[in-house]
N, C-alpha and C positions, 0 to 999 in steps of 0.2 A: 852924564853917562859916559863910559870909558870902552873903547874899543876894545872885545878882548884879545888876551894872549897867546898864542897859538903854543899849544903842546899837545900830545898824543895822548889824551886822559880828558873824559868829560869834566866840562867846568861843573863846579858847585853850583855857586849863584847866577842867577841866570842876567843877560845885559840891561843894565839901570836897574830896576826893582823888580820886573816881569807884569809891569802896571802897562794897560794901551795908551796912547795919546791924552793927555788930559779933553775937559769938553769943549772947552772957547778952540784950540788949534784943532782939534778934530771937527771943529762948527767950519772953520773957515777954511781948512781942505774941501769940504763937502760940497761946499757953495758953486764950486767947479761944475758938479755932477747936477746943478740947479737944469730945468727945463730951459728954454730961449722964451716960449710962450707960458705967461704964468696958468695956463689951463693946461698945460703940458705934461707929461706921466714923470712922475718923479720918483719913479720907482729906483733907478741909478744913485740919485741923493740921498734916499734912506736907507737903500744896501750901504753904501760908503760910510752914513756917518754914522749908523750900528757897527761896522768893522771896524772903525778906528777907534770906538767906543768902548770895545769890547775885546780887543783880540790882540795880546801884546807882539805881533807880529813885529809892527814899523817900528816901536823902538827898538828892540831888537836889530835889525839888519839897518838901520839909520847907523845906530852905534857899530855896527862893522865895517859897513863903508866910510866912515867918515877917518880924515885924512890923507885918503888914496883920488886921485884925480885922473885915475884910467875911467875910458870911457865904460859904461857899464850896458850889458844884454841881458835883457830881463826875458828870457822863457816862461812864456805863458802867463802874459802881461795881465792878461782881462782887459780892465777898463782902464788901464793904468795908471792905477791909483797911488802906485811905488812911486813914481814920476813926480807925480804933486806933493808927495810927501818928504822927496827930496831936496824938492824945490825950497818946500816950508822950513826946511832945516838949515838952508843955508848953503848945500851939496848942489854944484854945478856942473860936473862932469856930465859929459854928451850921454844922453839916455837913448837908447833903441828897444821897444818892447815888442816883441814876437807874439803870438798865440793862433791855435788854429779855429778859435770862432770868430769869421767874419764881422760878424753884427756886432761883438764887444769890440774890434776893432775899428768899426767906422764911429759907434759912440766915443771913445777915446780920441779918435783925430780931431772928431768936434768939439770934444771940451776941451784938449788940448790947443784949439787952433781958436775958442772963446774964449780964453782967460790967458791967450799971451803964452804960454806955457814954454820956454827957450830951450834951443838945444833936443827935444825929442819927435822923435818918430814911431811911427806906429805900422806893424806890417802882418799880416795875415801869415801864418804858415804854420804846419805840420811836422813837430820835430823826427817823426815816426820818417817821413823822406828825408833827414838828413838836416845837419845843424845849417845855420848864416855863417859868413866868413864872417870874424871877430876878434879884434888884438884889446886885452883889458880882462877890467872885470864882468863875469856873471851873475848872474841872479837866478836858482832855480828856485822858486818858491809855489808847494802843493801841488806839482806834478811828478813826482817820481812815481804814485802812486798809480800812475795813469799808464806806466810803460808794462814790459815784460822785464824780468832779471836781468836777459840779455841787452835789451835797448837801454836801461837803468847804468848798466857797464858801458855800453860805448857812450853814451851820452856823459857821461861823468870824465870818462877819457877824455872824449874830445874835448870839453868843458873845460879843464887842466893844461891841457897843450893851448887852450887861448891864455890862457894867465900872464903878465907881461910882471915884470919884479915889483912894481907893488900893488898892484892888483889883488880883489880877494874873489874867491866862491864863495857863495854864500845859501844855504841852501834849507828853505824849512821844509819839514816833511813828519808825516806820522812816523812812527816805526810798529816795524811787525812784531807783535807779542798777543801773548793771553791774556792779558789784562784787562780792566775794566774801562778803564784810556782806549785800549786799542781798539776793542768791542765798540767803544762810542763813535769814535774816527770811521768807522768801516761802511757803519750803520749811515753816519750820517753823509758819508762820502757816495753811498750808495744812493741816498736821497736826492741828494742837489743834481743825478743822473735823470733821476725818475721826472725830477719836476721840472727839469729840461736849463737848469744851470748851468752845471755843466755837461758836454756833448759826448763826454769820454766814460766809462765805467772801468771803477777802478783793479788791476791788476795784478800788482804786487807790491806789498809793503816793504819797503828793505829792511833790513835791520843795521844794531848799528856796528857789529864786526863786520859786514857784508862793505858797510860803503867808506867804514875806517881802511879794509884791505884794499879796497880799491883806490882810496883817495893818496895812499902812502906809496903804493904800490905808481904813481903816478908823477913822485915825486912833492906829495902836498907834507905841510903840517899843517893839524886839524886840533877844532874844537867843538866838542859836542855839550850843548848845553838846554838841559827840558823850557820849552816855553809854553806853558801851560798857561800863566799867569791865572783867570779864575775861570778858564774855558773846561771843560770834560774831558778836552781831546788828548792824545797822546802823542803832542808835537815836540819835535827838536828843532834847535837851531845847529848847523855845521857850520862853521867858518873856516875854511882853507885858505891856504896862502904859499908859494916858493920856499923848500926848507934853503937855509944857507941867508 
């Protein structure tokens, strides 16, 4: 898979094939998210190793980060699984994963602190009170959704002013349309609220002249690329980076 190239024009084909993790590396990420007690809920291991099964996310933003060695802030980490999947690639740069649910953050510390897991951290917080200090890359991946317009705007600013020269933003998110993609994203964005996944209900879609003006306007060059791969939803990938 080939990191893409940064210009002002959605890419065509989407990074590597738009295929998820094959089964044996997505088996052996999961192994992570295992119980300690084999009578233990393993509810965590089967979310993980359905998402990496299923949802061309990680190769996607694996193949954007890779060659850059800023350390990288993962906004709205979850269980962070971006982490393990960094790891499995080969990608060593210092990891830091934020998110404001508590509980997927103490799971995270522990299966990062039971499999060795080097170089990251894991920290509770609310980006709605304001970003972490941060020199590198980010990561915002399926919370833009979760802001208003306004928070969507300074969060993506400030996100931009951390960028150090080779660093990248990286950012997957639904976009706001009529479509049948979009309808499915909203629907099922609305669910995972309901059934108590996620804590946040979701606020506004951006679109993508919304976060192109922004992201340019910031000094980025961008790449917007559909990652659909065989999901319903109606995701992109952005990849920003320093123009010049």
């Amino acid at each position: 898979m080939q990191t893409p190239s940064f210009e002002s024009a959605p890419a065509d084909p989407p990074p590597g094939d738009g295929r998820p993790l094959d089964r044996a590396r997505s088996a052996r990420i999961a192994r992570a998210f295992l119980p300690q007690h084999p009578l233990g809920n393993r509810h965590d291991y089967f979310y993980t190793l359905f998402k990496l099964r299923s949802d061309p996310l990680y190769p996607g933003v694996l193949a954007a980060l890779r060659g850059s060695r800023a350390p990288l802030l993962d906004l709205g980490c979850g269980l962070g699984l971006l982490a393990h999947a960094l790891r499995s690639d080969g990608q060593t740069m210092a990891y830091r994963g934020v998110d404001i649910d508590a509980a997927k953050i103490a799971r995270a510390r522990r299966c990062a602190a039971a499999t060795g897991l080097a170089d990251a951290t894991f920290e509770t917080a609310d980006l709605a009170d304001g970003m972490p200090p941060h020199r590198g890359s980010v990561a915002i991946l399926d919370v833009l959704q979760y802001l208003s317009h306004a928070a969507q705007r300074e969060l993506l600013t400030t996100a931009s002013a951390m960028l150090t020269a080779d660093a990248r933003l990286v950012i997957r998110t639904g976009l706001g349309d009529d479509s049948r993609r979009g309808r499915t994203t909203r629907i099922t964005d609305r669910l995972a609220n309901l059934i108590g996944w996620m804590q946040e209900r979701p606020k506004c879609y951006p679109t993508a002249d919304g976060l192109r003006e922004t992201l340019e306007a910031a000094g980025l060059r961008t790449t917007f690329t559909p990652l659909y791969g065989n999901t319903p939803f109606n995701n992109w990938l952005i990849v920003a980076a320093r123009a010049g």
